[in-house]
C-alpha positions in Angstrom: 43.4 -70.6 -21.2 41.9 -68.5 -23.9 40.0 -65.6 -22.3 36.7 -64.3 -24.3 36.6 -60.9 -24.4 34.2 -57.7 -25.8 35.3 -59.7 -29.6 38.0 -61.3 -31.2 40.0 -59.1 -31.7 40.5 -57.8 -27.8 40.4 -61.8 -27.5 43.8 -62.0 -30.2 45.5 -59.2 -29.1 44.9 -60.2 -25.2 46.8 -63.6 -25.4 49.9 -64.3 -24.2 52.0 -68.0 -24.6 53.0 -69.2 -21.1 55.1 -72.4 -22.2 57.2 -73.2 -19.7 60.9 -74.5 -19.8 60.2 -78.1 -18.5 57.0 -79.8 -19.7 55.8 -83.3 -20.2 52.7 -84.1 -22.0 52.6 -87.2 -19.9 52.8 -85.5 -16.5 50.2 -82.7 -17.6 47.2 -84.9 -19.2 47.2 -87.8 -16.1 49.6 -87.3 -13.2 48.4 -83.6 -12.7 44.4 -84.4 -12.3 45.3 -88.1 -10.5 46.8 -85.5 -8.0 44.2 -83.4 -7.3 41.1 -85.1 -8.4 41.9 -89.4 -8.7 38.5 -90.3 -9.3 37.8 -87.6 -12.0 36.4 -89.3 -15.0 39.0 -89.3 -18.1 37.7 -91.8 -20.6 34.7 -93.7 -21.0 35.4 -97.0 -23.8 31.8 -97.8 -25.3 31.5 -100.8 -27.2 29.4 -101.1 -30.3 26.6 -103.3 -28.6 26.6 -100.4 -25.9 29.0 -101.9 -22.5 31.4 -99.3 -21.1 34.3 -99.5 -19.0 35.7 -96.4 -17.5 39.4 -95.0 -16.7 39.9 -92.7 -13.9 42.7 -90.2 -13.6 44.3 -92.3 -10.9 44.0 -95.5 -12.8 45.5 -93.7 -15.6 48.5 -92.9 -13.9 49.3 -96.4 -12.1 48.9 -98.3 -15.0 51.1 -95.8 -17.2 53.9 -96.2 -14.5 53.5 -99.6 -14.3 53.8 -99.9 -18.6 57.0 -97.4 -18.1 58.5 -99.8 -15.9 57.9 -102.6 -17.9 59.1 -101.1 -21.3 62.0 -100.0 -18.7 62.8 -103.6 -18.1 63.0 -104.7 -21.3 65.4 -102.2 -22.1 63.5 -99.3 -23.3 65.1 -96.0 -22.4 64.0 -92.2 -23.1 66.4 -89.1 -23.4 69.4 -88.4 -21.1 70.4 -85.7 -22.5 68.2 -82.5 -23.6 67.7 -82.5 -27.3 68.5 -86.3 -27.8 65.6 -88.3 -29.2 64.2 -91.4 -27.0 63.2 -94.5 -28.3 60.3 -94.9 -30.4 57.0 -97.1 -29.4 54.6 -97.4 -32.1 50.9 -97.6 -30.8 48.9 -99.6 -33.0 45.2 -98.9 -31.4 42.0 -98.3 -32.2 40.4 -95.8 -29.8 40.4 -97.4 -26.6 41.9 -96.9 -22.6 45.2 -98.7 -23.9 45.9 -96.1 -26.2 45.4 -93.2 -24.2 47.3 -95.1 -21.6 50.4 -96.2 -24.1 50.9 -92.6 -24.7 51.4 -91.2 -21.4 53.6 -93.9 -20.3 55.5 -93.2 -23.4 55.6 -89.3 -23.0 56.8 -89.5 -19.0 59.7 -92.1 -20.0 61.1 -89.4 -22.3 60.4 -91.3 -25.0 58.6 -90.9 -28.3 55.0 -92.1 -29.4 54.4 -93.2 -33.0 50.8 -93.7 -33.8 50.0 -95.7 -35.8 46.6 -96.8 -37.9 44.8 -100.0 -37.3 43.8 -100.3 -40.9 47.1 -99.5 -42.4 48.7 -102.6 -44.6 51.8 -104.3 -44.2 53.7 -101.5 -46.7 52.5 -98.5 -44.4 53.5 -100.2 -41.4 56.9 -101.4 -42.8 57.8 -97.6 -44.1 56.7 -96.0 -40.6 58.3 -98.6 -38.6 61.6 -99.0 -40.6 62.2 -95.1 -40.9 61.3 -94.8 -37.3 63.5 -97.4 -35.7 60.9 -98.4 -33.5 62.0 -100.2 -30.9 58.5 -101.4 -29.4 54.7 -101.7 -30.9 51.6 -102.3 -28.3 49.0 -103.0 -30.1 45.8 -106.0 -30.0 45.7 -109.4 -31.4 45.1 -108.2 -34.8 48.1 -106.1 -35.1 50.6 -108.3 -33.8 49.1 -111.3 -36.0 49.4 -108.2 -38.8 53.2 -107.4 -37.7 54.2 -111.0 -37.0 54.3 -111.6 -41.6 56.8 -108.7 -41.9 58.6 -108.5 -38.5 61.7 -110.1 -40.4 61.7 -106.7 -42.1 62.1 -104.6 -39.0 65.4 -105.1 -37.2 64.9 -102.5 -34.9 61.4 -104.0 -33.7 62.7 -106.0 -30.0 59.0 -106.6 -28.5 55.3 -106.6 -29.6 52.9 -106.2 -26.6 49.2 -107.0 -26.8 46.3 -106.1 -25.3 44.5 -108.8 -26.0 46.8 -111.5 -24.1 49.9 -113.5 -24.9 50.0 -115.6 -28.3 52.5 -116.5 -30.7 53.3 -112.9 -31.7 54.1 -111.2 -28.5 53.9 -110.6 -24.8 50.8 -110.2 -23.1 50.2 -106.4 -21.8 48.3 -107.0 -18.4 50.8 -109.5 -17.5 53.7 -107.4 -18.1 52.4 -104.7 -16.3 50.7 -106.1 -13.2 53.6 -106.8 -11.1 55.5 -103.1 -11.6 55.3 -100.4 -9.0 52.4 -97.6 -9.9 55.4 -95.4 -9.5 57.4 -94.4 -12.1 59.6 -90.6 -11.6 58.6 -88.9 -14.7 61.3 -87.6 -16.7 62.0 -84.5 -17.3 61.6 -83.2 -20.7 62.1 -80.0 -22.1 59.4 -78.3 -23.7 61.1 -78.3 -26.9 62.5 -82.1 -26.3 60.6 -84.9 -28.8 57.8 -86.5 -27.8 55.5 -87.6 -30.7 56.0 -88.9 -34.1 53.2 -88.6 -36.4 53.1 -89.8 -40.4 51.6 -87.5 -43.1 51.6 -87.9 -46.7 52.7 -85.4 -48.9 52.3 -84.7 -53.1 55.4 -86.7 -54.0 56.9 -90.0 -52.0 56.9 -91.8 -49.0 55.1 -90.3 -46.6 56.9 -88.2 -43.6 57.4 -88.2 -40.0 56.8 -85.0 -38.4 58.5 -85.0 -35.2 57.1 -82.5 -32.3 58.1 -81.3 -29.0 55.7 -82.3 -25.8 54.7 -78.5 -26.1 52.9 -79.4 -29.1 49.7 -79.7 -26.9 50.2 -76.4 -25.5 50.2 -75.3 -29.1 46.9 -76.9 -29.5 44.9 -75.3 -26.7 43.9 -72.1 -27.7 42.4 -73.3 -30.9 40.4 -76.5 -29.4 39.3 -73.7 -26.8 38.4 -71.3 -29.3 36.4 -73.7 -31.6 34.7 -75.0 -29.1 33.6 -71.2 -28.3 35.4 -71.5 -25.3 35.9 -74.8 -23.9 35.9 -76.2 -21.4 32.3 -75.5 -20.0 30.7 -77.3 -16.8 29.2 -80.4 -18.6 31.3 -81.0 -21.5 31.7 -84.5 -22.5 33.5 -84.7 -26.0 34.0 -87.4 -28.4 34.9 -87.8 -32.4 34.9 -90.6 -34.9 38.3 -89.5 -36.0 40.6 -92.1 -35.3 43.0 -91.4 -32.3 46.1 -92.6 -34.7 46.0 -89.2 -36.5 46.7 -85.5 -34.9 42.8 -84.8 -35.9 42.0 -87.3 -33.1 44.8 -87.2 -30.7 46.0 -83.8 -30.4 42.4 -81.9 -31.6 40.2 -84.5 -29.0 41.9 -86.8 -26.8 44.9 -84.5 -25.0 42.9 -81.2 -24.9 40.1 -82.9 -23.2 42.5 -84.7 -20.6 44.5 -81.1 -19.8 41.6 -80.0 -19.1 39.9 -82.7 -16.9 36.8 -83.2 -19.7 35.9 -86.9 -20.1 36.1 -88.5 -23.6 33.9 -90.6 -24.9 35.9 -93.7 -27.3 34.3 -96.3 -29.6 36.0 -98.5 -31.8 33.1 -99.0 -34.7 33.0 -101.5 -37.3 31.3 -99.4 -39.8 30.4 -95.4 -39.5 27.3 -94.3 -40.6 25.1 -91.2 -40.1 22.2 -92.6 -38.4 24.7 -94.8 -36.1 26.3 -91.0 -35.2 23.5 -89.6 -34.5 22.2 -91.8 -32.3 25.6 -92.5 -30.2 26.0 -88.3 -30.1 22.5 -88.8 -28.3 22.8 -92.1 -26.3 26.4 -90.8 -24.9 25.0 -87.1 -24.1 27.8 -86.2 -26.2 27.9 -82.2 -25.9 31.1 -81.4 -28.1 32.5 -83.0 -31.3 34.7 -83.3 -34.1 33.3 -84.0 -37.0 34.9 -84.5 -40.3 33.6 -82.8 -42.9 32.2 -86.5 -44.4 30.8 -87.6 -41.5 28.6 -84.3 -41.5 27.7 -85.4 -45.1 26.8 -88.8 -44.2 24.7 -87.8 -41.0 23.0 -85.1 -43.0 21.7 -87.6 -45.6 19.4 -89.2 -41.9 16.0 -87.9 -42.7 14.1 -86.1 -40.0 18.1 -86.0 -38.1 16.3 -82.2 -37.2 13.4 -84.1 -34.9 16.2 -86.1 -32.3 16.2 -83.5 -30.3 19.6 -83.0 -30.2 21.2 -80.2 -28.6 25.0 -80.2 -28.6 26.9 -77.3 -27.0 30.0 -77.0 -29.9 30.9 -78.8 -32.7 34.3 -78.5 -34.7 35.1 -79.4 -38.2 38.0 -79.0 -40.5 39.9 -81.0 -43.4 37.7 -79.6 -46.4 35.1 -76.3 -46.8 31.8 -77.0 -45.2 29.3 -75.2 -47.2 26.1 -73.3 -46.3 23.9 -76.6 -46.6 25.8 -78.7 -44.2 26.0 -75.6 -41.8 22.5 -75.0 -41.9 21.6 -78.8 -41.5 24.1 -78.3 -38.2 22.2 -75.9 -37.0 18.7 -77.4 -37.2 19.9 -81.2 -36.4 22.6 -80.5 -33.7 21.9 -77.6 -32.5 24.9 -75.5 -32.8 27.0 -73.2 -35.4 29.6 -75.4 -36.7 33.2 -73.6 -36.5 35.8 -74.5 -39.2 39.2 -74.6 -38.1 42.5 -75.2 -40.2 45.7 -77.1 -39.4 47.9 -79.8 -40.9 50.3 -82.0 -39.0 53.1 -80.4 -38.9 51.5 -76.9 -37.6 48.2 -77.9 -36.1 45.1 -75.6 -35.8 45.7 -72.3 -36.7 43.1 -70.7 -38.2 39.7 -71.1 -36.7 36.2 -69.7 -36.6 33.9 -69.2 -33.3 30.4 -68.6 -33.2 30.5 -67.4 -29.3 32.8 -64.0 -30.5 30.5 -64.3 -33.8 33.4 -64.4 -36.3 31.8 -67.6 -38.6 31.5 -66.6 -42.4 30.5 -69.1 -44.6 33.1 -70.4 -47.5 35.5 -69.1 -45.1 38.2 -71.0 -42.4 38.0 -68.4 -40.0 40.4 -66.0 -38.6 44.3 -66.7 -37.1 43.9 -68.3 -33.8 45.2 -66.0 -30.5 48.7 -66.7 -30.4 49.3 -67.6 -34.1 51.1 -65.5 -36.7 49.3 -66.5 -39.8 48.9 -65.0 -43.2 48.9 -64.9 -46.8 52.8 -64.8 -48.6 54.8 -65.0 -52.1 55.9 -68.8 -51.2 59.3 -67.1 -53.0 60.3 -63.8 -51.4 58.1 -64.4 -47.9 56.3 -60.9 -48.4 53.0 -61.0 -47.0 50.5 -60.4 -49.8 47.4 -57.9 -50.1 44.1 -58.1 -48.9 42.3 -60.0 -51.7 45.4 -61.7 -53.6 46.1 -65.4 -53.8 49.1 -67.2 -52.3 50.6 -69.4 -49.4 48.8 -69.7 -46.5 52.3 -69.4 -43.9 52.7 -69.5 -39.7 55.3 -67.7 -38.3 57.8 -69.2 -36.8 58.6 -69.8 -34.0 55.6 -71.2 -32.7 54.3 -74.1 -30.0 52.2 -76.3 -31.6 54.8 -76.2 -34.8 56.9 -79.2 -35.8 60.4 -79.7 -34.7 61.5 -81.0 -37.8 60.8 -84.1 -40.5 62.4 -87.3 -38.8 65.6 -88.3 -41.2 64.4 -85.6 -44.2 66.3 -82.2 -43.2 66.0 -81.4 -46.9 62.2 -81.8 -46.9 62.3 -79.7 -43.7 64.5 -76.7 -44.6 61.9 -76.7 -48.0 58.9 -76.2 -45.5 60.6 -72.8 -44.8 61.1 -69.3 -46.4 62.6 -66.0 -45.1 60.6 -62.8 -45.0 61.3 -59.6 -44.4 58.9 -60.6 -41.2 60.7 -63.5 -40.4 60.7 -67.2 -41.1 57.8 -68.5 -42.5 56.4 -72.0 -42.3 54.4 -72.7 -45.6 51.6 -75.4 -45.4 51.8 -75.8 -48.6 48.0 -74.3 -49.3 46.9 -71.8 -51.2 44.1 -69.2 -49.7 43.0 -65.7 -49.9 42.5 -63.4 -47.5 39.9 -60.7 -46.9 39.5 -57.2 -45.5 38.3 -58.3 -42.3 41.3 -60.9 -41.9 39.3 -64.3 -42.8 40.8 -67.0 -44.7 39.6 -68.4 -47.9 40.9 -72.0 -48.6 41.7 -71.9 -52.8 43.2 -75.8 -52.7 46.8 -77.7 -52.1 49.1 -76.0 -54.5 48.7 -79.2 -56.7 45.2 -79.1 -56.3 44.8 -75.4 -57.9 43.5 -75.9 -61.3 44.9 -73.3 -64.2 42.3 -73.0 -66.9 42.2 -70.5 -69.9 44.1 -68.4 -67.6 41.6 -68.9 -64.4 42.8 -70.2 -61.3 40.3 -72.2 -59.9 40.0 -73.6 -56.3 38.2 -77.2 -56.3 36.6 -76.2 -52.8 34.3 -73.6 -53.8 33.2 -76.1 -56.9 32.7 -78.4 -54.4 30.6 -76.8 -52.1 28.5 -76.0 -55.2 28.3 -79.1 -56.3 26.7 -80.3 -53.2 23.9 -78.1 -53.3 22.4 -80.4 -56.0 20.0 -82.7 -54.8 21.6 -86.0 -56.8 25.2 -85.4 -55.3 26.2 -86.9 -51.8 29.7 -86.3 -52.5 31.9 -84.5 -55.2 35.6 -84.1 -55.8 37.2 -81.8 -58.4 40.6 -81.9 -59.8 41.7 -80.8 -63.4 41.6 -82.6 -66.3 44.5 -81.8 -68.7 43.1 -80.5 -72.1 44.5 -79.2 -75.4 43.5 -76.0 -75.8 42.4 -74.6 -72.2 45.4 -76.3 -70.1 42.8 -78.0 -67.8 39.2 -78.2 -67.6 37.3 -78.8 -64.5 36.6 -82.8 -63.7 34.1 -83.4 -61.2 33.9 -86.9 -59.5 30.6 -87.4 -57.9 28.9 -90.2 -56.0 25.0 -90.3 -56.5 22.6 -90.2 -53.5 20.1 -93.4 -53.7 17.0 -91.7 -55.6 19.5 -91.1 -58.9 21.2 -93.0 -61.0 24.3 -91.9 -63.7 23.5 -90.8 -66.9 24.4 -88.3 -69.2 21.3 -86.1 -68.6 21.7 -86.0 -65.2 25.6 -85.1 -65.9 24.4 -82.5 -67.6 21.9 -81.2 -65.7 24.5 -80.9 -63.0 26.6 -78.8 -64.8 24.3 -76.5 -65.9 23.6 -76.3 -62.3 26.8 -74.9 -60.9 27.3 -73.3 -64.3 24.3 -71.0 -63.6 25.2 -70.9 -59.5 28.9 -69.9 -59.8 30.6 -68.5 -63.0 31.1 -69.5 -66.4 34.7 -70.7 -65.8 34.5 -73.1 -63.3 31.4 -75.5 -63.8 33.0 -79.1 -64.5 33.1 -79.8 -68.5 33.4 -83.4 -67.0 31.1 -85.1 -64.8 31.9 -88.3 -64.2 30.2 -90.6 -61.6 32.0 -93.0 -59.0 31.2 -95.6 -56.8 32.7 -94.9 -54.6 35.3 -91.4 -53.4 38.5 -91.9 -52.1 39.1 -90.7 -49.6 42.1 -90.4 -46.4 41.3 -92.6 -43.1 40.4 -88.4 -41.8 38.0 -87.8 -44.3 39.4 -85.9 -47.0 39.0 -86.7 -50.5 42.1 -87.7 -52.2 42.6 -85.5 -54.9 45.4 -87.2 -56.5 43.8 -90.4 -57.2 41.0 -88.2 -59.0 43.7 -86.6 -60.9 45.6 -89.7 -61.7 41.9 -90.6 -63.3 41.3 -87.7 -65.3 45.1 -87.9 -66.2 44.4 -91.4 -67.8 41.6 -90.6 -69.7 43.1 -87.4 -71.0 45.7 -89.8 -72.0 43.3 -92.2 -74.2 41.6 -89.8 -75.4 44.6 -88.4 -77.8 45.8 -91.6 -78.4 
């Protein structure tokens, strides 16, 4: 565990990886606590009209040996032989006990976990499921009605199981399980040997899989413990609206929580809103959180949110720059210093801030997390860069909670490399800056960075801007292409409910960050939306913005 010390940097330099040969994520979340503690509390399922049921640790572990027997029996096997790659199982869950459950099971067989998102269409599915090979999905009633219009397309796919009972479109999961043993010999795996299979989409094409080793918890640890200034802490009870199907959810929430015995709180709602968060965050006692950056945005528009008396013990966001409003309206409303943290899917939670070793500065991700070698290259030579210059934000490799490698792209995965002088450098593809004190400045996604009359201008910072104006709830900013300056600043906005478009309230909000941040960067286009896409995570999705401001560039000169 992370140890706090006099400040962080006794706290970095005092850390020490202790990854062990043979590891199973499986084994280490369930089987260790059912053990030592069976009745300690690991989940708590909370329905939307407020019933509960609960999963113990011992519960946990007989009904994931009795689902690895039964995926045995149908002909499931995992690894046999140290660097092969088991089958796939696709989970196709909301949050709920079966998922939590799916996953172990998977991860003690030896084989590997693909999650997978409730809402995704039949095209997502198909991609994930085809590229996979997955040889097994367990999901509900509404999944396997979902998979049953496109399972002709899947040749690997043997067996859909569902939680919800037997039906047309596959076998019933309670029934299959029921009459296996509660035990199952875990297999076992290699730290380095797959374990979890997890989608992200990229600038250009399909999306990919980023395959990772079961030490890719281990990887996680220090940072989950280090945003939530030290977890865990007697009392802490932890739950996020991020969905459990992406590594924000399972690998920042759910598995931390489990090594470490902490119960987690799960509810499947139909529609997220701020005052609905706020009031489960009280109902539940909910002490720690992750919060995507919208959902802070959406709970800060609850008036009087300040006068719930909540008092949370840590909350964690990342995905997109927070902004000294939303950090204040933390403060006042939940009762704690938000701390950013930084991370993508294929090298997880890296950079981090921490209010209990006092290294938060606002407009800034935080520092490298103990354990991590982060810093700020030439994407081409690998040279680290100087204090105050703009490149790639890079992790040295090698490292835990890093990805073994893109499932069936080695191309795409020797491209997410460079050499250094220092070593081997993974990029993640962002751009940053960092400071004479060692903090991180996000800039944007290298396609995000918008070049204009010479400037390079970060859409983040415009952003936060942006949303210091009382009209905007939500803003995105790409670049629009233009004649003469390259690309002006385009800013997407969605209104709060006392305004409504028009052009002299466009204006008026680009005078405003024209006056707040510099001549250069204020949008010369305002344009209002609707609504803002955005990722299932909570990001806005720049590239539908662009595509936008490409298109009306594009009628304009015709």
């Amino acid at each position: 565990m992370l140890e706090k010390k006099q400040n962080y940097q006794e706290t970095y330099q005092a850390y020490r990886w202790d990854i062990p040969q043979s590891y199973n994520m499986g084994v280490d979340v369930c089987d260790k606590w059912a053990l030592v503690e069976p009745d300690r509390l690991a989940i708590v399922e909370v329905s939307e009209g407020g019933a509960s049921r609960a999963l113990r640790f011992a519960a946990m572990r007989d009904l994931s040996n009795q689902l690895a027997n039964a995926l045995t029996r149908h002909g499931v096997s995992g690894l046999s032989v140290p660097g092969e790659v088991g089958d796939r199982i696709g989970i196709l869950l909301p949050q709920c006990l079966e998922t939590a459950i799916a996953h172990v099971a998977v991860w003690k067989m030896g084989c590997v976990s693909l999650p997978l998102f409730t809402l995704f269409g039949q095209d997502a599915l198909t991609h994930r499921l085809q590229d996979s090979g997955a040889k097994v999905v367990i999901t509900n009633a509404e999944g396997a009605k979902k998979l049953a219009a496109f399972r002709h397309e899947l040749p690997d796919l043997q067996l859909i199981v569902s939680i919800d009972g037997a039906g047309q479109y596959g076998l019933d999961f309670y029934t299959e399980v029921e009459s296996e043993s509660t035990q199952f010999e875990a297999v076992q795996t290699r730290a380095d040997d797959p374990a979890l299979l997890i989608y992200t989409s990229g600038t250009t094409g399909n999306p990919k899989g980023a395959l990772h080793g079961h030490r890719v918890l281990l990887g996680h640890l220090p940072c989950v413990e280090m945003h939530h200034d030290f977890f865990p802490q007697p009392g802490d009870k932890v739950w996020t609206p991020a969905d459990w199907a992406w590594i924000g959810g399972l690998m920042n929430v759910l598995m931390p929580s489990l090594h470490h015995g902490v119960p987690v709180v799960a509810c499947r709602v139909a529609k997220f809103s701020g005052k609905w968060a706020l009031d489960f965050i009280k109902a539940q006692g909910i002490r720690n959180a992750f919060l995507p950056p919208t959902a802070l945005k959406l709970m800060r528009q609850v008036p009087d949110a300040d006068k719930l008396g909540i008092q949370m013990r840590s909350v964690g966001s990342g995905g997109e720059a927070l902004g000294t409003e939303l950090l204040d309206w933390g403060r006042s409303a939940l009762g704690v210093t938000i701390n950013e943290f930084y991370g993508q899917t294929e090298c997880n939670l890296v950079i981090s801030s921490c209010s209990a070793l006092g290294c938060n500065r606002t407009g800034m991700m935080g520092l490298p997390v103990p354990g991590h070698v982060v810093e700020v290259i030439d994407e081409m030579t690998g040279a680290i860069l100087a204090v105050g210059e703009q490149g790639a934000i890079a992790v040295l490799s090698p490292d835990p909670v890093m990805f073994l490698r893109y499932w069936n792209r080695p191309d795409a995965t020797k491209d997410k490399y460079v050499e250094g002088s220092q070593g081997r450098w993974l990029l993640t593809g962002d751009q940053g800056v960092r400071d004479a004190e060692g903090f991180f400045q996000f800039v944007g996604r290298d396609d995000d960075v918008i070049g204009s009359a010479g400037y390079r201008i970060g859409p983040s910072e415009v952003e936060d801007c942006l949303l210091r104006h009382p009209a905007v709830q939500m803003a995105g900013v790409v670049g629009k292409p233009d004649p003469v300056r390259n690309s002006v600043v385009a800013a997407y906005i969605t209104l709060t409910d006392e305004y409504e478009p028009s052009e002299a309230l466009a204006d008026d909000i680009a005078d405003f960050v024209k006056h707040r941040l510099a001549a250069h960067e204020y949008p010369r286009v305002v344009r209002f939306v609707d609504e803002m896409p955005m990722t299932t995570t909570g990001k806005i999705i720049r590239a539908q913005l662009r595509a936008m401001a490409q298109s009306e560039a594009e009628d304009e000169s015709s």
